[in-house]
C-alpha positions in Angstrom: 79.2 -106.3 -8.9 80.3 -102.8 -10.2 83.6 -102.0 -11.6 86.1 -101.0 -9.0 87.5 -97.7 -10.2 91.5 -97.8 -9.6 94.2 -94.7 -9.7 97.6 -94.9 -10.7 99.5 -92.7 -8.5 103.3 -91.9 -9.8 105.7 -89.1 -9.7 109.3 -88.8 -9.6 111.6 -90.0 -5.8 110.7 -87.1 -3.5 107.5 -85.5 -5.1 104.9 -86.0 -2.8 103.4 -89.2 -3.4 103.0 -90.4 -0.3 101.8 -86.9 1.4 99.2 -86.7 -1.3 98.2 -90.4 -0.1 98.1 -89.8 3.4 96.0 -86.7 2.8 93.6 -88.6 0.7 93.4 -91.5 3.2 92.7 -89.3 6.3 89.9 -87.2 4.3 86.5 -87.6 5.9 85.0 -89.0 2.6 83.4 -92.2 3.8 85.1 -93.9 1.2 87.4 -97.6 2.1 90.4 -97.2 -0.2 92.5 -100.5 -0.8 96.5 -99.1 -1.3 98.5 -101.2 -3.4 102.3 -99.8 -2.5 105.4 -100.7 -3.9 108.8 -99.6 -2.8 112.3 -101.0 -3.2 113.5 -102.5 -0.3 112.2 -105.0 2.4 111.5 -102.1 5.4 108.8 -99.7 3.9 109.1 -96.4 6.0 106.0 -94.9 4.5 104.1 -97.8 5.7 103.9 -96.3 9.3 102.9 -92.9 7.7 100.1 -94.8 6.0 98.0 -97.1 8.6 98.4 -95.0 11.5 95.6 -92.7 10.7 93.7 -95.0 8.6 91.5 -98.3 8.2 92.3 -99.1 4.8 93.7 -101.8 3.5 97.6 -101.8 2.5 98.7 -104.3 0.2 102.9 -104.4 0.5 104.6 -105.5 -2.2 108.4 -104.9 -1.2 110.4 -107.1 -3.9 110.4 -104.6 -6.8 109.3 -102.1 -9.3 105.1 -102.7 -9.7 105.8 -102.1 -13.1 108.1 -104.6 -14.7 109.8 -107.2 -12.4 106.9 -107.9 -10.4 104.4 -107.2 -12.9 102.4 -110.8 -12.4 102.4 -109.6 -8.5 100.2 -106.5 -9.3 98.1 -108.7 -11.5 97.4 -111.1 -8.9 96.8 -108.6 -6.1 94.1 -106.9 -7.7 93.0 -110.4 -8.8 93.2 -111.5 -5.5 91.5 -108.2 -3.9 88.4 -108.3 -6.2 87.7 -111.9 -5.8 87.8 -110.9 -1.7 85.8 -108.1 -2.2 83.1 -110.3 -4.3 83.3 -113.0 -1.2 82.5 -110.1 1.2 85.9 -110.8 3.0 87.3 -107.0 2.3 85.6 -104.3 1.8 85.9 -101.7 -0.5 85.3 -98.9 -2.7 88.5 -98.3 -4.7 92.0 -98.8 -5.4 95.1 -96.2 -5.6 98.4 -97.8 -6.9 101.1 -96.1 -5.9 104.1 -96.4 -8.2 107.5 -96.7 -7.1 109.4 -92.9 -7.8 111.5 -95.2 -10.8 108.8 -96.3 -12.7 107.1 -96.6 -15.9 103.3 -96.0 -15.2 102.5 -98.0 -19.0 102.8 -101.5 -18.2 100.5 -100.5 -15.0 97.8 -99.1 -16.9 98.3 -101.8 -19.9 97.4 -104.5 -17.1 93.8 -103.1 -16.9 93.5 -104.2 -20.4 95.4 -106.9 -21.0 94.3 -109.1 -18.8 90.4 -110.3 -19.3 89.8 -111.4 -15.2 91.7 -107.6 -14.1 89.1 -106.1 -17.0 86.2 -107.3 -15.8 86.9 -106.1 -12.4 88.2 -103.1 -12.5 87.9 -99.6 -14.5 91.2 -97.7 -14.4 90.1 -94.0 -13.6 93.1 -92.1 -14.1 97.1 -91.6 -13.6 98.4 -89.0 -11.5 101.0 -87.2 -11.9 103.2 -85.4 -9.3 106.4 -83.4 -9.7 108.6 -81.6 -7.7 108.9 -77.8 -8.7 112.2 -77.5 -6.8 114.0 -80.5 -8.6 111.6 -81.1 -12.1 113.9 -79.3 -14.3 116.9 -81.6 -13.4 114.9 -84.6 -13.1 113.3 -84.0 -16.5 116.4 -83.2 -18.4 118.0 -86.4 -16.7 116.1 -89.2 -16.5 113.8 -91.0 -19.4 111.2 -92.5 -16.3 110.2 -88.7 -15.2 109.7 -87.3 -18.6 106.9 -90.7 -19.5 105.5 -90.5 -15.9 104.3 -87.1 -17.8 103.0 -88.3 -21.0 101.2 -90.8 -19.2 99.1 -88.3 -17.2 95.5 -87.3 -16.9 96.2 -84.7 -14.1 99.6 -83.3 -13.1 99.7 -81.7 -9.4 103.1 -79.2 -9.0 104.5 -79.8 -5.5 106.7 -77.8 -3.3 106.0 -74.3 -5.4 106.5 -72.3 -2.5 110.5 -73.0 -3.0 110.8 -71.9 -6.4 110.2 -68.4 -7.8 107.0 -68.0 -9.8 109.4 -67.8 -13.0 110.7 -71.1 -12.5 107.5 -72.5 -11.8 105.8 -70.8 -15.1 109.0 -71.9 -17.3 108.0 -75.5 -15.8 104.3 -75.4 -16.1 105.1 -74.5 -20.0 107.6 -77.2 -20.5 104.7 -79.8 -19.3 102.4 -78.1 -21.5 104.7 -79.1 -24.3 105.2 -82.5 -23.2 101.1 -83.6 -22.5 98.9 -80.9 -23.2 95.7 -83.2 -22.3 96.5 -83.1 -19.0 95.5 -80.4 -16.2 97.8 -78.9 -14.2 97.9 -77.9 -10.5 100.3 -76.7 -8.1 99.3 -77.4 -5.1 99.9 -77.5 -1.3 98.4 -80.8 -0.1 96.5 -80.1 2.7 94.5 -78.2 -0.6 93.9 -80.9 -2.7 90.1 -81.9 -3.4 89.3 -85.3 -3.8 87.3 -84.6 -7.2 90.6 -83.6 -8.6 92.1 -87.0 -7.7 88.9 -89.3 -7.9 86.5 -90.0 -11.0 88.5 -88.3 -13.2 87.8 -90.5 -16.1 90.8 -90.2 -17.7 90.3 -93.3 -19.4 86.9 -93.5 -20.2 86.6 -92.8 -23.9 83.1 -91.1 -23.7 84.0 -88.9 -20.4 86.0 -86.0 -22.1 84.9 -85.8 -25.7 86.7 -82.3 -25.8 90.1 -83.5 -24.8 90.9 -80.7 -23.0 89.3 -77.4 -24.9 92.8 -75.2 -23.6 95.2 -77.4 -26.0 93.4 -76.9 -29.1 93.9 -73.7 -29.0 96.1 -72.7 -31.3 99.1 -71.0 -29.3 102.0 -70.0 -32.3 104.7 -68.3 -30.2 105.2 -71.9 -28.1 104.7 -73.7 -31.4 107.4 -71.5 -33.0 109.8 -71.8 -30.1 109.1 -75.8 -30.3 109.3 -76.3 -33.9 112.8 -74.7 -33.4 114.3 -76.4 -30.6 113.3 -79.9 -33.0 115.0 -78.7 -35.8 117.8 -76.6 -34.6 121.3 -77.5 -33.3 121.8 -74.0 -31.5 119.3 -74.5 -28.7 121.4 -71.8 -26.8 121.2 -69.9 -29.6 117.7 -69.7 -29.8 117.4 -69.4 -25.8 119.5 -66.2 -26.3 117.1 -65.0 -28.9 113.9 -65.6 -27.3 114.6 -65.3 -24.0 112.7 -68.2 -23.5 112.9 -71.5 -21.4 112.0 -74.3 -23.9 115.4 -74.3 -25.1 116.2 -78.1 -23.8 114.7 -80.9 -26.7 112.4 -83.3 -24.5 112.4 -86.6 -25.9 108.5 -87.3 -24.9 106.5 -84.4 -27.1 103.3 -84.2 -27.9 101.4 -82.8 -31.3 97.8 -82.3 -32.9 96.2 -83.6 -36.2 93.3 -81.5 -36.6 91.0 -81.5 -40.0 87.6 -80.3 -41.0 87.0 -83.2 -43.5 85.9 -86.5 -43.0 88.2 -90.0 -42.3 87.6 -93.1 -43.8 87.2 -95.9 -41.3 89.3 -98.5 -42.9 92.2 -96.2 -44.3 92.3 -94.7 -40.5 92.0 -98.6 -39.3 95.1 -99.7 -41.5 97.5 -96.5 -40.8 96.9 -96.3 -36.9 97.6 -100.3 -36.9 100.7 -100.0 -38.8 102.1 -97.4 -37.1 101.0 -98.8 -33.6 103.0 -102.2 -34.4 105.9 -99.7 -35.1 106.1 -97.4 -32.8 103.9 -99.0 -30.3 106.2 -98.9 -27.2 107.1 -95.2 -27.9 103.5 -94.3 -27.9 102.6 -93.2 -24.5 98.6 -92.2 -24.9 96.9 -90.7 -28.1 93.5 -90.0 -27.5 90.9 -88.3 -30.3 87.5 -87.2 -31.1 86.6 -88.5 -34.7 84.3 -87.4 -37.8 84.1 -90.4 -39.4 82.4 -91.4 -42.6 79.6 -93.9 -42.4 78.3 -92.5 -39.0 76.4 -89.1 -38.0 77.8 -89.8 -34.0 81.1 -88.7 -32.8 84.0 -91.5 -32.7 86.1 -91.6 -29.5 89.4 -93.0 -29.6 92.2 -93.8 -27.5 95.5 -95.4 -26.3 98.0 -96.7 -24.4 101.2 -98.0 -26.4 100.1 -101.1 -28.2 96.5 -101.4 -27.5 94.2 -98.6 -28.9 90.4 -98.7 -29.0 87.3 -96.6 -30.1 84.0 -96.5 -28.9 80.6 -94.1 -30.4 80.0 -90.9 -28.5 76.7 -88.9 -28.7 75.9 -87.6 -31.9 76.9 -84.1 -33.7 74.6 -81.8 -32.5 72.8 -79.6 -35.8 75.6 -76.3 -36.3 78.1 -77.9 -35.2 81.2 -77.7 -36.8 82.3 -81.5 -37.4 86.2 -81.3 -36.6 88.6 -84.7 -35.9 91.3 -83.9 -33.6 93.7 -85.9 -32.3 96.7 -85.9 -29.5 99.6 -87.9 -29.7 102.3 -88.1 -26.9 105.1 -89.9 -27.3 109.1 -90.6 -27.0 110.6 -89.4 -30.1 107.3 -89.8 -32.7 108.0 -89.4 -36.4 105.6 -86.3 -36.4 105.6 -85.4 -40.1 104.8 -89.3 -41.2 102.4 -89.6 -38.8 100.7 -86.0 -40.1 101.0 -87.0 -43.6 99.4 -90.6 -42.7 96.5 -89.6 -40.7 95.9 -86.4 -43.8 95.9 -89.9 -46.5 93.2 -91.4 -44.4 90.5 -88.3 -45.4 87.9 -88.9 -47.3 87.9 -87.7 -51.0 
């Protein structure tokens, strides 16, 4: 049996999730999507949203957040719903996961690996991302769970834009920018959405986007300025005044680049990326990278996910191309310098 792709869909209390879902479900795509939904609460109002126009399957799971108290739950429903699916009692295509609006999408996606049975199963294709133009900025500056449900995306969709003025909406688009370059981002009304913006996204295949995402790398020194200074510098009003710029508040989830033109050593890289995972590990929310590294003439592709990190070949430099590592770390307060003075030790010669 093939893997069964699965989506993580999160986004702060009000965002969309749900409308997104329903759109998705009601589609005429031919696809059977099993729902995995968690809310707080024993009555679920969604729920009626959800099956009325649909034949999918909706797995309940009302006694907690999916991702920490009832963390063995989503383990044994997917467990549960693949072994069905192998015995030809459900039937299938995919899963979506819909996150509760308080929680941490890591240990969700960490099950997919962690667990050997879930692995062997299932591939995770993606997180989505959704947040609410109207009440982001709040949201953001207040709670820790909405700033790491967008470090942990692979697309971000912008809801209810038609409330906000186009500034507000640009000032928020460049604040996410700052916080996860790698992923996309879409306002949208949901009646608009395309399914191949939500499915097959291969966020987390390591050989599916060797670029990253080209827009990122581009260097972009005004933002960078204005960042740099908001790290470093107690007068973020000040430099709000000065600038007349919105990136004035200091997110605690950033996100920077290690780019170099020469070569990494294998082991060196090994050691430094294990330390500093075993460190900083829960504060590292994905890092992802396309490699030059010595001892191979094919590109290295690595990523991660707090703790666990892996690498896998890509296809091999093509002749005139220039033979560049980059990497992308997001995170919760990262030490950026040591880990750019770490990763520049692990170059060859």
């Amino acid at each position: 049996m093939s893997l069964i792709p699965a989506t993580i869909l999160t986004g702060f209390l009000g965002s969309g999730k749900t409308t997104l879902l329903k759109r998705v479900l009601s589609e005429a795509h031919g696809q059977k999507i099993a729902v995995i939904e968690n809310e707080f609460g024993e009555e679920n109002i969604d729920n009626d949203i959800l099956v009325s126009d649909s034949k999918e399957q909706i797995i309940q799971m009302n006694n907690g957040c999916i991702c920490c108290t009832i963390r063995e739950d989503l383990r044994s429903t997917l467990t549960d719903l693949a072994e069905k699916k192998r015995k030809g009692e459900l039937d299938f295509d995919r899963v979506v996961i819909e996150t509760t609006g308080l929680a941490d999408p890591g240990p969700v996606a960490q099950t997919f690996f962690m667990d050997d049975q879930i692995a062997e199963s299932y591939l995770l294709d993606s997180i989505l991302t959704l947040v609410d133009a109207k009440h982001a900025a709040q949201q953001l500056n207040d709670r820790q769970e909405a700033r790491r449900q967008v470090g942990f995306a692979d697309q971000i969709f912008i809801s209810k834009t038609d409330l906000v003025a186009q500034e507000a909406t640009d000032a928020l688009m460049h604040r996410l920018k700052h916080m996860n370059p790698r992923a996309p981002q879409k306002a949208v009304h949901f009646g608009e959405v395309s399914l191949a913006q939500v499915f097959d996204l291969r966020g987390f295949n390591l050989n599916a986007k060797l670029d990253i995402d080209p827009d990122f790398l581009k260097e972009d020194d005004h933002a960078h300025h204005d960042h740099v200074h908001g790290e470093h510098c107690n007068h973020a009003a000040h430099a709000d005044e000065n600038h007349g710029h919105h990136h004035h508040h200091d997110d605690d989830v950033k996100s920077f680049v290690f780019r170099t033109n020469r070569m990494l050593d294998p082991a060196k890289l090994e050691d430094f990326l294990g330390a500093i995972v075993n460190i900083y590990g829960p504060r590292m929310l994905r890092y992802k990278g396309v490699l030059n590294m010595k001892g191979t003439d094919r590109k290295v592709i690595f990523q991660g996910v707090h703790q666990l990190m892996g690498s896998d070949l890509g296809p091999a430099w093509v002749k005139g191309e220039p033979r560049n590592s980059k990497m992308v770390f997001i995170g919760i307060d990262l030490p950026k310098d040591i880990l750019l003075q770490g990763l520049a030790q692990c170059q060859v010669g």
